[in-house]
C-alpha positions as CSV (number, residue, x, y, z in Angstrom):
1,X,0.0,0.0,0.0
2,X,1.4,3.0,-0.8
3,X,1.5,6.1,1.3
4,X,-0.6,8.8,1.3
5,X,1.6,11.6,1.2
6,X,-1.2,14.9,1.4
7,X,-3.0,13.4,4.2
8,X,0.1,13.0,5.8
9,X,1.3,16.4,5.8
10,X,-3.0,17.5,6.8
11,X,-2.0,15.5,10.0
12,X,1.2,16.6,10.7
13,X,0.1,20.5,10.1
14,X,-2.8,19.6,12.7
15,X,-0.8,18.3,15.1
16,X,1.5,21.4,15.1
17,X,-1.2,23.8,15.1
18,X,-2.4,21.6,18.3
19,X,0.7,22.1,20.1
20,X,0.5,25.7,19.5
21,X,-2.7,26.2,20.8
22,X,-1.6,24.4,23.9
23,X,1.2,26.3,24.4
24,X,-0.4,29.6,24.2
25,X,-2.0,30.6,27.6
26,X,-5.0,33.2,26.9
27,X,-4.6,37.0,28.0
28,X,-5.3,37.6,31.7
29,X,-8.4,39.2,32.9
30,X,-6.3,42.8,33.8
31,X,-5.0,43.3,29.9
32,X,-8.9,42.4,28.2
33,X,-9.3,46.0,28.4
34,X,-5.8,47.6,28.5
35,X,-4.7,48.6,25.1
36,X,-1.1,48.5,26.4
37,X,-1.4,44.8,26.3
38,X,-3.8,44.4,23.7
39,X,-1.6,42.6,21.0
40,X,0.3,40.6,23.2
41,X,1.0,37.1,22.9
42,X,0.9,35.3,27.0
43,X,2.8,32.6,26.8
44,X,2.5,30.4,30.6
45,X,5.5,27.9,30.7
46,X,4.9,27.4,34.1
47,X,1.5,26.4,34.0
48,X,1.1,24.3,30.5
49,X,-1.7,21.9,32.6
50,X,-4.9,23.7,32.0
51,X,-5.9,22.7,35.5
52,X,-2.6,24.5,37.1
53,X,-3.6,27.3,34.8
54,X,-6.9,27.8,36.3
55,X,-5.4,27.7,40.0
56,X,-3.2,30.3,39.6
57,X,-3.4,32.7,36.9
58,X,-0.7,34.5,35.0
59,X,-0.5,38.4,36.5
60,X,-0.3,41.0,34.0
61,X,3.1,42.7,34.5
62,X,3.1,46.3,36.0
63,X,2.4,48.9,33.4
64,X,4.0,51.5,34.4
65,X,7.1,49.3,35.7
66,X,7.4,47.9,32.3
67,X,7.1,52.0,30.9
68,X,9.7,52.9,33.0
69,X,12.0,50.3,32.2
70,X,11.9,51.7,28.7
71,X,9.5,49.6,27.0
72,X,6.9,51.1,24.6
73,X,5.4,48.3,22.4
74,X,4.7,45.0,24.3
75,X,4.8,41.6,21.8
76,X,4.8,38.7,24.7
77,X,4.7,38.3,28.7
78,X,5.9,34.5,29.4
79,X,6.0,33.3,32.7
80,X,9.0,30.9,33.1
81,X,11.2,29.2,35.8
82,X,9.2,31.5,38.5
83,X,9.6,34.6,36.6
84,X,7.9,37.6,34.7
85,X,9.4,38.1,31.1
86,X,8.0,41.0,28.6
87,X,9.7,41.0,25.2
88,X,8.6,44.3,22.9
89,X,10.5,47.2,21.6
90,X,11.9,50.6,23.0
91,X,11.4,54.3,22.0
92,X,13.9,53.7,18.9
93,X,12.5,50.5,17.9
94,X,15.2,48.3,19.5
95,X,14.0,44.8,20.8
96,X,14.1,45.4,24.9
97,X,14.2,41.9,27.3
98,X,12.9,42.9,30.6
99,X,12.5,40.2,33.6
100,X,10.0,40.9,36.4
101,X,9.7,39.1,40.0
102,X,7.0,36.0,39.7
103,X,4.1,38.8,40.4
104,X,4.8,41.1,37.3
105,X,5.6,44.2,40.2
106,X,9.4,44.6,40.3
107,X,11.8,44.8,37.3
108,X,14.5,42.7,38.0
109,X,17.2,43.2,34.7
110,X,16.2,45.3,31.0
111,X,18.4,44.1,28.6
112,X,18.4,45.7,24.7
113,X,19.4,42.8,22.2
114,X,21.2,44.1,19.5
């Protein structure tokens, strides 16, 4: 029997669309109505079990910490290993790192990848 070789790419393409989906944690309740954090991707590494999700919600980072740290445009907020981190772009368009403590309160390090 040969394969069939369309179906088989239609299966793999919905399995990695799956896996995205998964990954993707939805926007917290705080940024539904900020437009600061409208067109930001969340992205919960710490909680990828929907249950754990539900038990304890991503925060939405400080906005005016994550202003002052430089930042104007916001593209993602991933929780990971315990901590905050907001990825977007400064004043001048550079891309701008910036790590908060595990409630989104206190910038920890800002760091411009050039």
């Amino acid at each position: 029997m040969k394969p069939n070789i369309p179906f088989m790419i239609l299966a793999l393409a919905c399995g990695a669309a799956a896996t995205v989906a998964i990954a993707a944690a939805p926007a917290p309740e705080g940024a539904a109505n900020d437009p600061f954090w409208s067109q930001v991707h969340w992205d919960d590494d710490d909680n990828d079990d929907f249950r754990q999700r539900a038990a304890t919600p991503m925060p939405v980072p400080d906005t005016d910490a994550v202003r002052r740290a430089g930042m104007t445009v916001v593209h993602e907020v991933e929780r990971d290993d315990g901590l905050i981190e907001v990825e977007g772009l400064d004043a001048d368009g550079r891309e701008l790192d910036i790590k908060m403590d595990a409630q989104g309160l206190r910038v920890i390090s800002i760091r411009h990848d050039d």
